[in-house]
N, C-alpha and C positions, 0 to 999 in steps of 0.2 A: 717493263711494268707488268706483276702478275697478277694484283689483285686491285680494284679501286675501290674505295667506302662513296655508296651512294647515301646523303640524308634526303628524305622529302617527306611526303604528307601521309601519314596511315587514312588521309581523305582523297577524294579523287577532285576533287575542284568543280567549281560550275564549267568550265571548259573541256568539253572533249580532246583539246591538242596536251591540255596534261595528262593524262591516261596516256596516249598514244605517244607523246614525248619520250616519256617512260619506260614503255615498252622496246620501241624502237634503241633507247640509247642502251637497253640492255640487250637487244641483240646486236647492234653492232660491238659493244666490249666480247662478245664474246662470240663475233665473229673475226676478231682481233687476239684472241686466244686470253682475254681479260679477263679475271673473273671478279666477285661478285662478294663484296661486305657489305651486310645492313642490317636493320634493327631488326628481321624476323617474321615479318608480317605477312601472312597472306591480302590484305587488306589494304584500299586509297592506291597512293602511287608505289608505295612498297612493294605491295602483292605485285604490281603491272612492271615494273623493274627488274624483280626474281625470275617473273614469265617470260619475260624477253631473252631471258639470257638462259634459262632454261629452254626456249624451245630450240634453243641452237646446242643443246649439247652440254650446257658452259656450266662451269665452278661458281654456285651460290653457297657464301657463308651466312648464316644468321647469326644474331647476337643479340638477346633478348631475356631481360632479367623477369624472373621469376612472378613477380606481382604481376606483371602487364601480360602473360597469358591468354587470358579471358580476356583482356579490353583491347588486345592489339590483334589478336586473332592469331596464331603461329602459324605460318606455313609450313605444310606435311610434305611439300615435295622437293626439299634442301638438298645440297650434298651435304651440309654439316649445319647443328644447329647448337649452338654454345647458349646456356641454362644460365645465369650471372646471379648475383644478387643484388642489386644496385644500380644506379642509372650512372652512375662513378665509372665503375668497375664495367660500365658496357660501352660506354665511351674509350678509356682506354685502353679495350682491349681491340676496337675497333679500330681502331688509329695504330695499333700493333700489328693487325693483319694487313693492312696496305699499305698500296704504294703511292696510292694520292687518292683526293677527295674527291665529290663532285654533289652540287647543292641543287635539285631541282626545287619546284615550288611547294610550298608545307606552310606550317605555321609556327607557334614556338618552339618546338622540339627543333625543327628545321633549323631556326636561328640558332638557337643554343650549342645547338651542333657544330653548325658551319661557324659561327664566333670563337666559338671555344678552340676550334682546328687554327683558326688566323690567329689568336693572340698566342697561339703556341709558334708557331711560325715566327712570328714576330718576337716571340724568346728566344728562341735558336732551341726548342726545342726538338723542333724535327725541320727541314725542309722540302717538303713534299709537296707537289703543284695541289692549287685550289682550283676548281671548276665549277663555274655559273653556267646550268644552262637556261639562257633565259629565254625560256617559253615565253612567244606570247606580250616578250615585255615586263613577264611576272618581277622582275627583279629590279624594275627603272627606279623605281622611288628608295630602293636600300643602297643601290649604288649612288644614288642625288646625295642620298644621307651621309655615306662613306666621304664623298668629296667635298661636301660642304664639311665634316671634320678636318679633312685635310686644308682644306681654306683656311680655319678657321686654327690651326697650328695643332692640334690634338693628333692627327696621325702623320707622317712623315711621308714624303713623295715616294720613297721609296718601298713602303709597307701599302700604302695606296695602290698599289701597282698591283700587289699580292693575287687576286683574283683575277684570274683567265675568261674571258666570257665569249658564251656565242650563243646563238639564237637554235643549231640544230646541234645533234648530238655525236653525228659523224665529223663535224666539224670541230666541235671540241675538245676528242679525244685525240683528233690528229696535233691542237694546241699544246695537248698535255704533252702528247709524247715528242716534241719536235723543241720542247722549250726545255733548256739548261736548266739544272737544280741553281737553286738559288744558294749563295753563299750565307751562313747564317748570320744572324745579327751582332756577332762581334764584330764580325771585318767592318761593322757599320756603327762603330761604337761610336763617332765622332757625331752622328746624326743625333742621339740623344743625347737632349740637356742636361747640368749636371742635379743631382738633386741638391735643394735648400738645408744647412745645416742646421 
């Protein structure tokens, strides 16, 4: 695995252990020889993610369209920072430079991100590990949410499974890297219903 897309918050949260999550999970990728996709931001848990993995040396990419400048703040100390025009075109080009994900705590951009990464997953568009790191618990009430669709026959036992999660970030990368690619959603074609004519 040579590069991971972190999404999380261009905010730092009211908790100190987000900042520090953050940082921490980006020096250890890149004391891992991991390096570093994300939206570009000096700023929130972005900036603290880039820093981490910069203070050890490591390959930060940014990816950061053009409007959001001024409001995301760009970080000046990348090893590379890709210009986009569109929030499309930075998604996936992001999901082009790695080789899996990983979601800390954010808000809707966070979701949007990590959502958009699973239902590609779950098209056999790509099969790249998903990675929760749940600070804190940040994430208990979106995974309640996840399993109560799967209860509830919306998502599939198998697609439920999707996200990897753990509480610290040295332990989650060891998840990523230790867990077999997932075969894509064809060989699982039997699991979804057929559509109504």
């Amino acid at each position: 695995m040579q590069r991971i897309c972190v999404y999380c918050g261009s905010h730092a949260g009211n908790r100190t252990e987000y900042q520090e999550a953050a940082y921490t999970l980006g020096a250890e990728m890149a004391a891992r020889g991991i390096g570093l996709v994300y939206g570009g931001a000096r700023v929130g848990l972005m900036g603290a993610v880039a820093d981490g993995v910069l203070s050890r040396g490591g390959e930060v990419i940014g990816v950061l369209p053009r409007a959001l400048f001024d409001i995301e703040v760009a970080h000046k100390g990348l090893t590379q920072l890709y210009e986009v025009e569109s929030m499309h075109e930075r998604k996936a080009l992001m999901e082009k430079l790695s080789d899996g994900f990983i979601a800390l705590p954010g808000g809707y951009g966070t979701f949007d991100e990590l959502f958009e990464m699973i239902t590609w997953a779950q098209l056999g568009i790509h099969n790249k590990p998903l990675g929760l790191l749940n600070t804190a618990e940040f994430f208990n009430p979106l995974l309640a949410l996840v399993e109560h669709a799967a209860q509830e026959g919306f998502i599939s036992q198998y697609h439920s499974s999707l996200l990897l999660v753990q509480a610290e970030g040295a332990a989650l990368l060891e998840t990523m890297l230790s867990t077999p690619a997932r075969p894509h959603l064809s060989k699982f074609a039997d699991e979804t219903p057929p559509l109504e004519p």
